[in-house]
PQR file with spaces between the fields and no chain letter, atoms N, CA, C, O and H, PARSE charges and radii, in Angstrom:
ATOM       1  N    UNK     1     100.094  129.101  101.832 -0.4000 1.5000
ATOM       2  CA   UNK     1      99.492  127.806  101.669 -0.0000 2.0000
ATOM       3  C    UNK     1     100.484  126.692  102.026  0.5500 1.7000
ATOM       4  O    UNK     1     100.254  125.731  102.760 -0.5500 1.4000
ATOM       5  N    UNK     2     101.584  126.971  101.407 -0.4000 1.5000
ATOM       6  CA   UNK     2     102.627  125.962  102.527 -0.0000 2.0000
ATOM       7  C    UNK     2     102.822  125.808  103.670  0.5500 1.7000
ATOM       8  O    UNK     2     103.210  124.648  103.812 -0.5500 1.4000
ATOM       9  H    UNK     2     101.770  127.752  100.810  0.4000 1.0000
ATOM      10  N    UNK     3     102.767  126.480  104.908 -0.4000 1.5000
ATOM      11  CA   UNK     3     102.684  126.266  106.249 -0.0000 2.0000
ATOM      12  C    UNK     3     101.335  125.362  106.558  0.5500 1.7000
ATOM      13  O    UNK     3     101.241  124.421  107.345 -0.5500 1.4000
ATOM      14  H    UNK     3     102.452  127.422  104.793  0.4000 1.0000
ATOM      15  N    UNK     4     100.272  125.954  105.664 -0.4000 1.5000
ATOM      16  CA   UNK     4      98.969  124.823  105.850 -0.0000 2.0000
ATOM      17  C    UNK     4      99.408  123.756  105.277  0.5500 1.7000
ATOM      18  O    UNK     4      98.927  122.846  105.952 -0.5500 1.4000
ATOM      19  H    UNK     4     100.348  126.719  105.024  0.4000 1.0000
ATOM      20  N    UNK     5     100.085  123.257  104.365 -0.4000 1.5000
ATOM      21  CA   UNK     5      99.977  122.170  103.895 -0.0000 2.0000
ATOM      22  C    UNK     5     101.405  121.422  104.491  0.5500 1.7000
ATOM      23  O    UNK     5     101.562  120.281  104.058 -0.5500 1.4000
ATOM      24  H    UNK     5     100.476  123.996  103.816  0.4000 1.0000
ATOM      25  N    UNK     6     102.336  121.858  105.315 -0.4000 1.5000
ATOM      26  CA   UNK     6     103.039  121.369  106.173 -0.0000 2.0000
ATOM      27  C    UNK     6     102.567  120.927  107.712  0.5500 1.7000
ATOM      28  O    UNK     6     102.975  120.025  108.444 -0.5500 1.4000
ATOM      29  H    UNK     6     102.209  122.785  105.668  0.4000 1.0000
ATOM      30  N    UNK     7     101.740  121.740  107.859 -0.4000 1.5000
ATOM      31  CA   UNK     7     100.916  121.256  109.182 -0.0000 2.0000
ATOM      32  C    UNK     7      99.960  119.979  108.775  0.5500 1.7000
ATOM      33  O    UNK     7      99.927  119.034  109.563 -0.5500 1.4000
ATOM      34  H    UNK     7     101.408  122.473  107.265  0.4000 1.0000
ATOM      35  N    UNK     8      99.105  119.919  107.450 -0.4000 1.5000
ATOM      36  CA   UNK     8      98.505  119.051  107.561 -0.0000 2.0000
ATOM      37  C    UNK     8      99.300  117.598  106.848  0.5500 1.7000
ATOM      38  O    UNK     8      98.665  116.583  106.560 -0.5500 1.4000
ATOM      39  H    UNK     8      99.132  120.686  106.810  0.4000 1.0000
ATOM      40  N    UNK     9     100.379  117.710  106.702 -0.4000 1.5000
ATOM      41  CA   UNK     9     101.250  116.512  106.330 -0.0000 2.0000
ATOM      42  C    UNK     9     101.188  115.446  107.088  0.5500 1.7000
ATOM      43  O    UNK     9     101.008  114.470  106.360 -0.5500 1.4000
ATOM      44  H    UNK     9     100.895  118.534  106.936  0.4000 1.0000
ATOM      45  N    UNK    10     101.257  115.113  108.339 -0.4000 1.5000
ATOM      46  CA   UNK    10     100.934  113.993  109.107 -0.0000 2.0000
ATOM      47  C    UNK    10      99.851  113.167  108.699  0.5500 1.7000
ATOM      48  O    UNK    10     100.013  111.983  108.406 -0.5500 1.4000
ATOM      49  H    UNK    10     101.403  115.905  108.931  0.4000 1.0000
ATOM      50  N    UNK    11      98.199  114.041  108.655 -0.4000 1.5000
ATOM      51  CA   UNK    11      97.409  113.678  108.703 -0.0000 2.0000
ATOM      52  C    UNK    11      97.015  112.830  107.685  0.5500 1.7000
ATOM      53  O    UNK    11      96.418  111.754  107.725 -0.5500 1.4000
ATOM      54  H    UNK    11      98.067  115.003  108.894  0.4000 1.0000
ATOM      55  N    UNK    12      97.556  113.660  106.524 -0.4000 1.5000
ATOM      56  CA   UNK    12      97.453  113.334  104.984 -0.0000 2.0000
ATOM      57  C    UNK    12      98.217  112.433  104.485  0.5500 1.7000
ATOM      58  O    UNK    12      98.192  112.144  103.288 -0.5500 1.4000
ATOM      59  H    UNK    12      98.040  114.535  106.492  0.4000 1.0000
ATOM      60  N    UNK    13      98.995  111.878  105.349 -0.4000 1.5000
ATOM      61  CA   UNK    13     100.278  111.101  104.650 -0.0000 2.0000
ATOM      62  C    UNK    13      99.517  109.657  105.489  0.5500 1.7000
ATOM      63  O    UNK    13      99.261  108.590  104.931 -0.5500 1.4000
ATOM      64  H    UNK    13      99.016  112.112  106.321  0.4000 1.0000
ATOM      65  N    UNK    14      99.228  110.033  107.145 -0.4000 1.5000
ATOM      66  CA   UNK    14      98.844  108.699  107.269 -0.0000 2.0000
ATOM      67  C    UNK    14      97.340  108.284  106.713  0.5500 1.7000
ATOM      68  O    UNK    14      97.024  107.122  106.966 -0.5500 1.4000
ATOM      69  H    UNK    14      99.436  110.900  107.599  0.4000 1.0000
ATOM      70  N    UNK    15      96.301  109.134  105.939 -0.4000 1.5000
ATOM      71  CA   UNK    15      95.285  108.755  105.227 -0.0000 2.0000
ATOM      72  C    UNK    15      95.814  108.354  104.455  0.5500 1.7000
ATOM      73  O    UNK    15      95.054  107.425  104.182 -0.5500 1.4000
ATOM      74  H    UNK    15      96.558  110.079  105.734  0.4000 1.0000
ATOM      75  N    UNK    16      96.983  108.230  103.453 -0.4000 1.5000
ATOM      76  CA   UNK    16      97.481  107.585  101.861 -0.0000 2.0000
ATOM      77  C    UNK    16      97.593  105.966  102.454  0.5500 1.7000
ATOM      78  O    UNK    16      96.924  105.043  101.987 -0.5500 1.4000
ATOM      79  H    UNK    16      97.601  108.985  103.675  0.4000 1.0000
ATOM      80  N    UNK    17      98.573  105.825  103.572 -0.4000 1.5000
ATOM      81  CA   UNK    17      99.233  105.102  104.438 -0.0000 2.0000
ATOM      82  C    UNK    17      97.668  104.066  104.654  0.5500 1.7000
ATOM      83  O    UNK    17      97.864  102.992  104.085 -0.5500 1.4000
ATOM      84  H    UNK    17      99.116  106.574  103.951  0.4000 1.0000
ATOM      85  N    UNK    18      96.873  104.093  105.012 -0.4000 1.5000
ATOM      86  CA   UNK    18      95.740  103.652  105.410 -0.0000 2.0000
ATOM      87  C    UNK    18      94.828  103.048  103.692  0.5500 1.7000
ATOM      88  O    UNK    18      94.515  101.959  103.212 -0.5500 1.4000
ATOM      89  H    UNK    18      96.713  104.966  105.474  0.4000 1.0000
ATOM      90  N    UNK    19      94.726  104.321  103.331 -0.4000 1.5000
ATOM      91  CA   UNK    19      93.919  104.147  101.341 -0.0000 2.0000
ATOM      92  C    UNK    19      95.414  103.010  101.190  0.5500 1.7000
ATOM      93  O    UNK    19      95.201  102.029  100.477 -0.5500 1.4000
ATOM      94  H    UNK    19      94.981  105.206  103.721  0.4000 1.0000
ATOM      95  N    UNK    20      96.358  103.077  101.599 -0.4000 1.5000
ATOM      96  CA   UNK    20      97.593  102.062  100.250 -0.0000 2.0000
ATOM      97  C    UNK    20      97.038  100.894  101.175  0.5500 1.7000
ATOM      98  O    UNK    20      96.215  100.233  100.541 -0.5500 1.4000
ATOM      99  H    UNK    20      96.531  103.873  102.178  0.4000 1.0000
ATOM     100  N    UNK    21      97.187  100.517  102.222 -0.4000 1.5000
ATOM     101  CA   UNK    21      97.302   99.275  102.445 -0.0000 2.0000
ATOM     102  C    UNK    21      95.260   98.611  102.359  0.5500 1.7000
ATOM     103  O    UNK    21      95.069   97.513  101.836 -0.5500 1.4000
ATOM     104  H    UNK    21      97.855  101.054  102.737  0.4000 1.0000
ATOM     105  N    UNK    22      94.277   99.252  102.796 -0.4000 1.5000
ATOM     106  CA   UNK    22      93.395   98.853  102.406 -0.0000 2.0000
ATOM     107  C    UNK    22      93.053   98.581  100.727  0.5500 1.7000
ATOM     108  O    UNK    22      92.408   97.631  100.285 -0.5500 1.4000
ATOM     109  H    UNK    22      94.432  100.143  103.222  0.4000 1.0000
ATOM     110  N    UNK    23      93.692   99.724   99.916 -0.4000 1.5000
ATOM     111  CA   UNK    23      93.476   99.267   98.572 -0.0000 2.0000
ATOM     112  C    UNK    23      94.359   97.681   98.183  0.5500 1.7000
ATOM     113  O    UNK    23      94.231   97.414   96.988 -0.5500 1.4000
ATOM     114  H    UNK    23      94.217  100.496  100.275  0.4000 1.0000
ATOM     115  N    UNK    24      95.019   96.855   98.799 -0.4000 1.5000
ATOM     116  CA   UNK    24      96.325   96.282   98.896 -0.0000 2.0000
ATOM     117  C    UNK    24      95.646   94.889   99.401  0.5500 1.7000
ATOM     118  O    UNK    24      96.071   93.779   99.080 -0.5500 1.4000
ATOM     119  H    UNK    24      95.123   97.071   99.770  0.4000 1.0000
ATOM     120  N    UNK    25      94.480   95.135  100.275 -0.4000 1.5000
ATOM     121  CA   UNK    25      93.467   94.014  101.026 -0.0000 2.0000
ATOM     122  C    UNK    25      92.350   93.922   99.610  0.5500 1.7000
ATOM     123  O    UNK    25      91.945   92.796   99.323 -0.5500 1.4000
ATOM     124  H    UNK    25      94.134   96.036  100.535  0.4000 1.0000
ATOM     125  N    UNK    26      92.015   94.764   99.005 -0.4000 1.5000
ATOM     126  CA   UNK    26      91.059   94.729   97.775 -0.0000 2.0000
ATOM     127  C    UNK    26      91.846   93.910   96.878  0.5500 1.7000
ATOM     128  O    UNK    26      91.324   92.868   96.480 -0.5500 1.4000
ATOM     129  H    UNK    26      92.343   95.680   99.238  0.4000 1.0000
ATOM     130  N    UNK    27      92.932   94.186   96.520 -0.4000 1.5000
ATOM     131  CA   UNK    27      93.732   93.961   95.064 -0.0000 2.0000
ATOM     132  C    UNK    27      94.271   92.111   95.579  0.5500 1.7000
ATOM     133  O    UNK    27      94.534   91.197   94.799 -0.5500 1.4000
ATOM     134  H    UNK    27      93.355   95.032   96.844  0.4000 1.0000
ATOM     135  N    UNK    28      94.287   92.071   96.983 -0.4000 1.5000
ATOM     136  CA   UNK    28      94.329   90.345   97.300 -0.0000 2.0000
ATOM     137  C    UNK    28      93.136   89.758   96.725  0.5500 1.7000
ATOM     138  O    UNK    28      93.102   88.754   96.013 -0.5500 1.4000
ATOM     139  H    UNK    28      94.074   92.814   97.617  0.4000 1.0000
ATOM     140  N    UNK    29      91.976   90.609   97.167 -0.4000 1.5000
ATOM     141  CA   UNK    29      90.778   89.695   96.208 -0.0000 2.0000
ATOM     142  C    UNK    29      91.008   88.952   94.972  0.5500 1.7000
ATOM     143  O    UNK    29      90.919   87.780   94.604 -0.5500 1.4000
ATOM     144  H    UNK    29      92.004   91.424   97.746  0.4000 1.0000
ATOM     145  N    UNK    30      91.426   90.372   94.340 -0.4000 1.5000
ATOM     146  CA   UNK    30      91.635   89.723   92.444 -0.0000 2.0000
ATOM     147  C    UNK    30      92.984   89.216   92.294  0.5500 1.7000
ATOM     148  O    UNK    30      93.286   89.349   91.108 -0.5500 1.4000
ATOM     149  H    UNK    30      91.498   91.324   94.639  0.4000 1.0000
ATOM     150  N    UNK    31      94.159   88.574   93.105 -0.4000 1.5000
ATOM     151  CA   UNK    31      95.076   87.682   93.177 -0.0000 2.0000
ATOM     152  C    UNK    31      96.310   88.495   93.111  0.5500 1.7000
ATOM     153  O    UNK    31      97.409   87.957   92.968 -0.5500 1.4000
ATOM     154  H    UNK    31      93.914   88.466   94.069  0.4000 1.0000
ATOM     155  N    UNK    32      96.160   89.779   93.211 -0.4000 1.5000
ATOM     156  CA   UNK    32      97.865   90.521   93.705 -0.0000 2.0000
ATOM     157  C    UNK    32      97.660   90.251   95.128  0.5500 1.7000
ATOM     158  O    UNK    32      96.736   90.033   95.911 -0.5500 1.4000
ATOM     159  H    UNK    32      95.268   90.215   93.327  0.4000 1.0000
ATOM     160  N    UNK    33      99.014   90.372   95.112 -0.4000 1.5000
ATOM     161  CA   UNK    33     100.403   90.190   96.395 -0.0000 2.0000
ATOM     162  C    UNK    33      99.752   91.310   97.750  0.5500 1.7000
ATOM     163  O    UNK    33      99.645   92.529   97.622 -0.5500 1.4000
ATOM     164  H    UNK    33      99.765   90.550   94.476  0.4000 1.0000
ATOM     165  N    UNK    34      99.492   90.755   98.628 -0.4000 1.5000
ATOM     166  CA   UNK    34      98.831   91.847   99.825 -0.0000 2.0000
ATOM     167  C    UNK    34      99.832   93.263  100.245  0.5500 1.7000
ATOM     168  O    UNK    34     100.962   92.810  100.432 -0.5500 1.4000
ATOM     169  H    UNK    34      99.579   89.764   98.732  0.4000 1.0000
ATOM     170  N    UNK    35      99.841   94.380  100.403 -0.4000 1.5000
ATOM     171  CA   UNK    35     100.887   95.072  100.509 -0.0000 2.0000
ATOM     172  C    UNK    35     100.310   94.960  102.546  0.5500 1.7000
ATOM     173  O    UNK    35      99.231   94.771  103.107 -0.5500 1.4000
ATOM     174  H    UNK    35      98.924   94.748  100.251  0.4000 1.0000
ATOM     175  N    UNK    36     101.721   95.202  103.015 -0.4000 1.5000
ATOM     176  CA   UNK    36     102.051   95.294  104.290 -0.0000 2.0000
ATOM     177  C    UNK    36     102.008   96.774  104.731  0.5500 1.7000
ATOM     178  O    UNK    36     102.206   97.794  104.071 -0.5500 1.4000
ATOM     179  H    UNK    36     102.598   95.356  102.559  0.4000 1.0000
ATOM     180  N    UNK    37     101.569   96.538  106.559 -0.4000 1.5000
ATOM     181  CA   UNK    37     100.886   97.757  106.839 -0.0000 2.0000
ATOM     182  C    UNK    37     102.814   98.388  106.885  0.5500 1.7000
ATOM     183  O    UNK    37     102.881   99.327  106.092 -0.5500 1.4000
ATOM     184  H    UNK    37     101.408   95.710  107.096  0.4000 1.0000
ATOM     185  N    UNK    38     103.551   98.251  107.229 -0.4000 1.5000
ATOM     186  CA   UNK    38     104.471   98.772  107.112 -0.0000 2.0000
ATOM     187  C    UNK    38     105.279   99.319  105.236  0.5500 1.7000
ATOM     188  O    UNK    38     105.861  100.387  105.046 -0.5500 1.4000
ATOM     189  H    UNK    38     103.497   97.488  107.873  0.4000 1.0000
ATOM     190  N    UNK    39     105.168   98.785  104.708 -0.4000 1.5000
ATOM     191  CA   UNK    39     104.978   98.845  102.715 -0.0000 2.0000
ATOM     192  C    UNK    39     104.703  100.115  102.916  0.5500 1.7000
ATOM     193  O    UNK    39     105.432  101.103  102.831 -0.5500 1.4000
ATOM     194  H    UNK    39     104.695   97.917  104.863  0.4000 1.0000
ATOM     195  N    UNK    40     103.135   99.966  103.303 -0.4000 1.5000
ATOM     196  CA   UNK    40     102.153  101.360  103.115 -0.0000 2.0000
ATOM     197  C    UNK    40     102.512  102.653  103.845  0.5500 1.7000
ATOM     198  O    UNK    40     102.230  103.822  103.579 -0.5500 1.4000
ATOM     199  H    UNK    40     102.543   99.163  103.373  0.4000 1.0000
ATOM     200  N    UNK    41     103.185  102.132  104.800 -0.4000 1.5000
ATOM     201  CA   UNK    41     103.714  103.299  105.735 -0.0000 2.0000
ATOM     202  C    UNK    41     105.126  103.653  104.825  0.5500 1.7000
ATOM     203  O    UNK    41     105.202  104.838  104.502 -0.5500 1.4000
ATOM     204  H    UNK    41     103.414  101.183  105.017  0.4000 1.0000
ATOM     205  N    UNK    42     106.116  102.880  104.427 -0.4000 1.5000
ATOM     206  CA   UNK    42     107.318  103.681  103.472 -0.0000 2.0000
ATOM     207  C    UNK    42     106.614  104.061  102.297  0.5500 1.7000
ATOM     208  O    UNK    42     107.139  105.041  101.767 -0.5500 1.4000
ATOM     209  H    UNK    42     106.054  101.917  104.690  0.4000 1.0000
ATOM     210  N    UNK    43     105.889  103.750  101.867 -0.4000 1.5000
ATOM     211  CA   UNK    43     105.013  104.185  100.099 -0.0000 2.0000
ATOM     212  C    UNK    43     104.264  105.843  100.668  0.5500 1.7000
ATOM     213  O    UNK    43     104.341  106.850   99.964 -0.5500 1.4000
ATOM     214  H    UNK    43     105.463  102.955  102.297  0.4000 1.0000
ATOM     215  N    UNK    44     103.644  105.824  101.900 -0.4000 1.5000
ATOM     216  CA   UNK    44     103.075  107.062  102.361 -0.0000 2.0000
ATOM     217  C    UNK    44     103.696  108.368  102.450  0.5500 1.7000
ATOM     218  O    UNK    44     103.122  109.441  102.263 -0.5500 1.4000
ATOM     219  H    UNK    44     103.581  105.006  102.471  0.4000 1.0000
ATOM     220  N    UNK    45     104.886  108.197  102.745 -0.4000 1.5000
ATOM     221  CA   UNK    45     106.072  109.204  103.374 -0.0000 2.0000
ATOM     222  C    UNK    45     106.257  110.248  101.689  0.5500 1.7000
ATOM     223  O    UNK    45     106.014  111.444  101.850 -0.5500 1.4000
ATOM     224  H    UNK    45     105.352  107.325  102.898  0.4000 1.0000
ATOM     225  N    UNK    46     106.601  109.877  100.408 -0.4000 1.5000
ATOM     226  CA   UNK    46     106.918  110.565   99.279 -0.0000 2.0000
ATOM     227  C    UNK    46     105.125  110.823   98.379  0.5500 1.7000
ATOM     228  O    UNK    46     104.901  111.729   97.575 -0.5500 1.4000
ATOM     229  H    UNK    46     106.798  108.906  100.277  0.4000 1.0000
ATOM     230  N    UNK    47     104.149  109.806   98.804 -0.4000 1.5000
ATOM     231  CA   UNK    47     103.128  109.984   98.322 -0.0000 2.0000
ATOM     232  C    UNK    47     101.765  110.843   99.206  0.5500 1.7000
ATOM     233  O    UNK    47     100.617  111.155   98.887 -0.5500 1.4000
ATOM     234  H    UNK    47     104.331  109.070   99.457  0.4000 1.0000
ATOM     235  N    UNK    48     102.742  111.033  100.655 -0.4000 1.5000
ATOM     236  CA   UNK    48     101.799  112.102  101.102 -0.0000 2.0000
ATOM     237  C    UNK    48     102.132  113.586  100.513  0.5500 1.7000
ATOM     238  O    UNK    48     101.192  114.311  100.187 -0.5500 1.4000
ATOM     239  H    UNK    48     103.674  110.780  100.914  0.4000 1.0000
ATOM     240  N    UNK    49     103.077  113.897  100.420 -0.4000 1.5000
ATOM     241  CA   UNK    49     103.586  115.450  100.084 -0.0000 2.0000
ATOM     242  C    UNK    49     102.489  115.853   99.012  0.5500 1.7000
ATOM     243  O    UNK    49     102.126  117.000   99.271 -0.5500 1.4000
ATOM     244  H    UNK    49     103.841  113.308  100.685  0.4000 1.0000
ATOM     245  N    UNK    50     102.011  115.488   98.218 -0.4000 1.5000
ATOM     246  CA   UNK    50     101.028  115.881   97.007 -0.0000 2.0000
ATOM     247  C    UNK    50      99.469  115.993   97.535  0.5500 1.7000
ATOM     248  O    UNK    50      98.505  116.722   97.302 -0.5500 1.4000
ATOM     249  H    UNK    50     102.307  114.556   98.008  0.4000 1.0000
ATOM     250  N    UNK    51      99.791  114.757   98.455 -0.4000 1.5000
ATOM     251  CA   UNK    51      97.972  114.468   98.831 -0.0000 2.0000
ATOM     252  C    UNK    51      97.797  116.220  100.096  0.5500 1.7000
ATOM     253  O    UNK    51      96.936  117.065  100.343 -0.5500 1.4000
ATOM     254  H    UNK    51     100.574  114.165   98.645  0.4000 1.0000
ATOM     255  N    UNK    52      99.147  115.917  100.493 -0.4000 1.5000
ATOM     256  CA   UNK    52      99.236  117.184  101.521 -0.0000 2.0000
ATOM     257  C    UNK    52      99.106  118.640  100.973  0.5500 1.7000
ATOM     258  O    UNK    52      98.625  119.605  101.569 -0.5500 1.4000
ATOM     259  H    UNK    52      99.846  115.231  100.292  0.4000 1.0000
ATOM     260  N    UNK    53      99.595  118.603   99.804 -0.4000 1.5000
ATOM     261  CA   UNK    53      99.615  119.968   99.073 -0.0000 2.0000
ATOM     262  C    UNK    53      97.997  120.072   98.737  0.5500 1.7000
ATOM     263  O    UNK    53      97.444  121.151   98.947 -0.5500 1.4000
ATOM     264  H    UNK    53      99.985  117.820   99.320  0.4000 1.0000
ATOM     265  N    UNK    54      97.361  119.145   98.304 -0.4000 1.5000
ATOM     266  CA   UNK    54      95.823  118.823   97.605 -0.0000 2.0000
ATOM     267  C    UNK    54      94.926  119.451   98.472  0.5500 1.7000
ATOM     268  O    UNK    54      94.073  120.194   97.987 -0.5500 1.4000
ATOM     269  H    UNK    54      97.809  118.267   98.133  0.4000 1.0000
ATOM     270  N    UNK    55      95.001  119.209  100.085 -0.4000 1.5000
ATOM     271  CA   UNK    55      94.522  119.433  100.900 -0.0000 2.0000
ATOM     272  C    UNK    55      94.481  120.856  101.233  0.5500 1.7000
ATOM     273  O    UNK    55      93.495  121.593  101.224 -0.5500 1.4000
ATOM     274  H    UNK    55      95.693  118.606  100.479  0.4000 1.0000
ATOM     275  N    UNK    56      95.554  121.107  101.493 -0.4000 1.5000
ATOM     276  CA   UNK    56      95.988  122.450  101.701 -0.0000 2.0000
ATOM     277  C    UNK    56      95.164  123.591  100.660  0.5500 1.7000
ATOM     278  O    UNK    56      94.580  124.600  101.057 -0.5500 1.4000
ATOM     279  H    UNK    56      96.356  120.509  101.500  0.4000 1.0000
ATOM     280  N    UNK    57      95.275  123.186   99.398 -0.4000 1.5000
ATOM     281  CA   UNK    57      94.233  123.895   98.562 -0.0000 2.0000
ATOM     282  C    UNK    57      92.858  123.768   98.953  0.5500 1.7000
ATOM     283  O    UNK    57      92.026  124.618   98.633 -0.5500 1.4000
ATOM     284  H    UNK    57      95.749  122.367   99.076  0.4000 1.0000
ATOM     285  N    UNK    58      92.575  122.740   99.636 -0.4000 1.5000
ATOM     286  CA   UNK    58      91.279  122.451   99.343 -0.0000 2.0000
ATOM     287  C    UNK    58      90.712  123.514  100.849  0.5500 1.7000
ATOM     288  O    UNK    58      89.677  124.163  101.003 -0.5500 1.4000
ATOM     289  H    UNK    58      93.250  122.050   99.896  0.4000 1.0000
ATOM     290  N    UNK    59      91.480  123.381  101.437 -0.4000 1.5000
ATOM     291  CA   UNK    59      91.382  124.070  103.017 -0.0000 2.0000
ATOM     292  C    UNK    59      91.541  125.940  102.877  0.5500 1.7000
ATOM     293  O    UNK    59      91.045  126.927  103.420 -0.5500 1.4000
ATOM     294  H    UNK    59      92.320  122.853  101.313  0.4000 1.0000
ATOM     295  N    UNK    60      92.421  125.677  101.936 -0.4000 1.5000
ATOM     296  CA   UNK    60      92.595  127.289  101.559 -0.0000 2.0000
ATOM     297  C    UNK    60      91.563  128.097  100.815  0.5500 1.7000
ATOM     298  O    UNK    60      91.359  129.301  100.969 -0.5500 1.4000
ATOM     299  H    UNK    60      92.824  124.876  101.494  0.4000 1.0000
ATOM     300  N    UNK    61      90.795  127.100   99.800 -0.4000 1.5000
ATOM     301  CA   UNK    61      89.843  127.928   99.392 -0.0000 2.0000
ATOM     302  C    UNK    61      88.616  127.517   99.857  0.5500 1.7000
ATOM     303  O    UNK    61      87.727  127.891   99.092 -0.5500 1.4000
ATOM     304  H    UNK    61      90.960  126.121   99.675  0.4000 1.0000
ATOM     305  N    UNK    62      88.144  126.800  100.953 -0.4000 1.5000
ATOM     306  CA   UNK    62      87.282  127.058  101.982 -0.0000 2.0000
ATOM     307  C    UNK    62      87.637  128.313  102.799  0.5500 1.7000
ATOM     308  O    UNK    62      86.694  129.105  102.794 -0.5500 1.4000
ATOM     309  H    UNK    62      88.866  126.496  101.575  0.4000 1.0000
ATOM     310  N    UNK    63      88.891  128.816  103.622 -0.4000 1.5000
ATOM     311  CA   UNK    63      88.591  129.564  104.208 -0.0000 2.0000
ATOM     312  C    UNK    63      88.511  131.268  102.954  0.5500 1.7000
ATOM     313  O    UNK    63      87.839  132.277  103.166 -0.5500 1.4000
ATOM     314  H    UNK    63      89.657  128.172  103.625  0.4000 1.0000
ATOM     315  N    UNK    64      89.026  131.118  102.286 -0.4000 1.5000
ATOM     316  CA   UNK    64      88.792  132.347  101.231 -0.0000 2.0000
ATOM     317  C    UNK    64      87.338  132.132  101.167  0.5500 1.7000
ATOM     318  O    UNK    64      86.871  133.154  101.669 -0.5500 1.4000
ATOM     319  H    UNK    64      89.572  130.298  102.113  0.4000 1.0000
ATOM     320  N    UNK    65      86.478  131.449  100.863 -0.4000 1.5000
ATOM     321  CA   UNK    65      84.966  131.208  100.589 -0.0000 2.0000
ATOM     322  C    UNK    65      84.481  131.973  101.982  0.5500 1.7000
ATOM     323  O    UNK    65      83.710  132.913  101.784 -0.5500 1.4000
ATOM     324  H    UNK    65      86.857  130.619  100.455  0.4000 1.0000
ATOM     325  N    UNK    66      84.889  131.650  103.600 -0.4000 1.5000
ATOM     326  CA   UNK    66      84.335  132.084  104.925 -0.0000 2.0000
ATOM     327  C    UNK    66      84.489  133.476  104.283  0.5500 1.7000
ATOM     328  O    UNK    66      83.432  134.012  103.946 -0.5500 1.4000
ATOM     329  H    UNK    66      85.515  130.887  103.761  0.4000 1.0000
ATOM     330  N    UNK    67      85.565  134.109  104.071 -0.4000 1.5000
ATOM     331  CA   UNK    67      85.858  135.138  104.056 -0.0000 2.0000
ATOM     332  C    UNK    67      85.168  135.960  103.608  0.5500 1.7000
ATOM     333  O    UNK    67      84.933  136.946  104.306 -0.5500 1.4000
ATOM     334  H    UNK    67      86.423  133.674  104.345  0.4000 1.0000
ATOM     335  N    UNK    68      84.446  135.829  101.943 -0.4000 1.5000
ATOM     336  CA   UNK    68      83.752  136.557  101.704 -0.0000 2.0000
ATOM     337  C    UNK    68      82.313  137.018  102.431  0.5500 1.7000
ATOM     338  O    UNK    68      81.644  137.933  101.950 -0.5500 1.4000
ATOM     339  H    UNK    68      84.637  135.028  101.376  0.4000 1.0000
């Protein structure tokens, strides 16, 4: 499950990267500080590894499910 969830690290890190800075355009509504698309890109890098591992499960027991 780690090689899957190292392959899908890119993907998953720049979806956090994307969710941080759009959640960041919401939270300007209610009067916090806008986070920057670059912010979101250093905040992505330590907060993808989990979202990446998440995935990886989630991918792993889809294909165990094909399997049966």
């Amino acid at each position: 499950m780690w090689k899957l969830s190292i392959l899908l690290y890119p993907a998953t890190a720049l979806a956090v990267a994307i969710n941080l800075f759009l959640a960041g355009l919401v939270l300007h509504g209610l009067g916090f500080s806008v986070i920057s698309p670059i912010t979101a890109l250093w905040w992505c890098l330590p907060l993808g590894a989990p979202a990446s591992w998440l995935a990886g499960r989630w991918v792993r027991g889809l294909m165990d499910e094909a399997d049966r």
